[in-house]
C-alpha positions as CSV (number, residue, x, y, z in Angstrom):
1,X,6.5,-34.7,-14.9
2,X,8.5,-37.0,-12.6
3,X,9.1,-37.1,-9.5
4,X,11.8,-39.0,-6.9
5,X,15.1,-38.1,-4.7
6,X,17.4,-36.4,-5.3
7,X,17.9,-36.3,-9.3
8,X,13.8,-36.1,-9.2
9,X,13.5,-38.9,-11.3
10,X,15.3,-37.0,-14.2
11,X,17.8,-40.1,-14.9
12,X,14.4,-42.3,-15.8
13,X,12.9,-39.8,-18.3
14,X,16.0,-39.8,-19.9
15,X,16.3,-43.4,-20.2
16,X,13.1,-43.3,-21.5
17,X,13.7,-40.5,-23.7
18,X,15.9,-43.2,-25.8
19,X,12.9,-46.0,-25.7
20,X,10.3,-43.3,-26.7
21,X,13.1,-42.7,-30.0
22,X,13.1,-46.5,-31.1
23,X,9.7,-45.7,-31.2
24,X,9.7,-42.7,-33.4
25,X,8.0,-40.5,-30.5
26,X,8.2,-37.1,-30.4
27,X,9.6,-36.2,-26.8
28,X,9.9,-32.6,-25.1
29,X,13.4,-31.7,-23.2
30,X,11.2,-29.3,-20.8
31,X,10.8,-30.8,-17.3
32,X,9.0,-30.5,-14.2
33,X,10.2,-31.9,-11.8
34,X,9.8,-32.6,-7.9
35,X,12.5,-34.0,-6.2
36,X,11.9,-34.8,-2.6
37,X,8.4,-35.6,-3.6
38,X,7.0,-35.9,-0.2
39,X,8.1,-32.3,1.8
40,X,5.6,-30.9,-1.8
41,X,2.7,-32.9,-0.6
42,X,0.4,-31.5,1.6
43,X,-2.0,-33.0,4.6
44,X,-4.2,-33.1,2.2
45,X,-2.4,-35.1,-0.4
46,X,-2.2,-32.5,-2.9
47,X,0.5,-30.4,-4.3
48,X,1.7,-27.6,-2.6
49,X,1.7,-24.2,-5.3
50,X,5.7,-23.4,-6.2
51,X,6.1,-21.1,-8.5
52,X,8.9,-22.7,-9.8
53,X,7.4,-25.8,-10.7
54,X,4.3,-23.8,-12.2
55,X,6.4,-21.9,-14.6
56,X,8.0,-25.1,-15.6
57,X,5.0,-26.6,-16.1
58,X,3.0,-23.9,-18.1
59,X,6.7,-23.8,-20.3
60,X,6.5,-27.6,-20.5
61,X,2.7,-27.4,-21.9
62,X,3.0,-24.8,-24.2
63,X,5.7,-26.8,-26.2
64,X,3.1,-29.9,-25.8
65,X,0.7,-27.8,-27.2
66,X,3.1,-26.5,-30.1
67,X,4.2,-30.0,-31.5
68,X,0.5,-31.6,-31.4
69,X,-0.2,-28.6,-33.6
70,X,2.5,-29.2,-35.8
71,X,2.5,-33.2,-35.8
72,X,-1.6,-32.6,-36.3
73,X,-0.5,-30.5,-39.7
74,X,2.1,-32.6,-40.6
75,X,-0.4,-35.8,-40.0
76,X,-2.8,-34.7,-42.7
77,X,-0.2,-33.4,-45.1
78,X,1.5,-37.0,-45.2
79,X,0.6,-39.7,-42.7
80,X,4.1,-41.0,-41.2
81,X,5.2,-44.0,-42.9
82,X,6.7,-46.8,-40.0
């Protein structure tokens, strides 16, 4: 999730997208984001529902879901050699 102006914050996860690579991380191209952060924050300092975003997220976590799965399997098959 990020969060920011205009763009969201989308230009700093994909900078980071390259960091996380020199690392040998696994990264997800699924995004939420929230641009204008503050007109989605209500009195109460919580998010405000938007279905939009809530798709995005549950579409963001499923793939989370799927490649801890798969990097779990893959893990005990043959631990990842650096």
């Amino acid at each position: 999730m990020c969060y920011g102006g205009i763009s969201g914050g989308l230009r700093a996860v994909e900078q980071l997208r390259q960091v996380f690579a020199e690392l040998h991380v696994v990264t997800i191209r699924d995004t939420v984001s929230v641009h204008g952060v503050w007109s989605h924050v209500g009195p109460d300092g919580r998010l405000i529902e938007d279905a939009a975003r809530a798709g995005a997220a549950q579409a963001m976590l499923t793939r989370l879901v799927w490649w801890a799965r798969a990097l779990r399997t893959a893990r005990q098959a043959a631990p990842y050699a650096a």
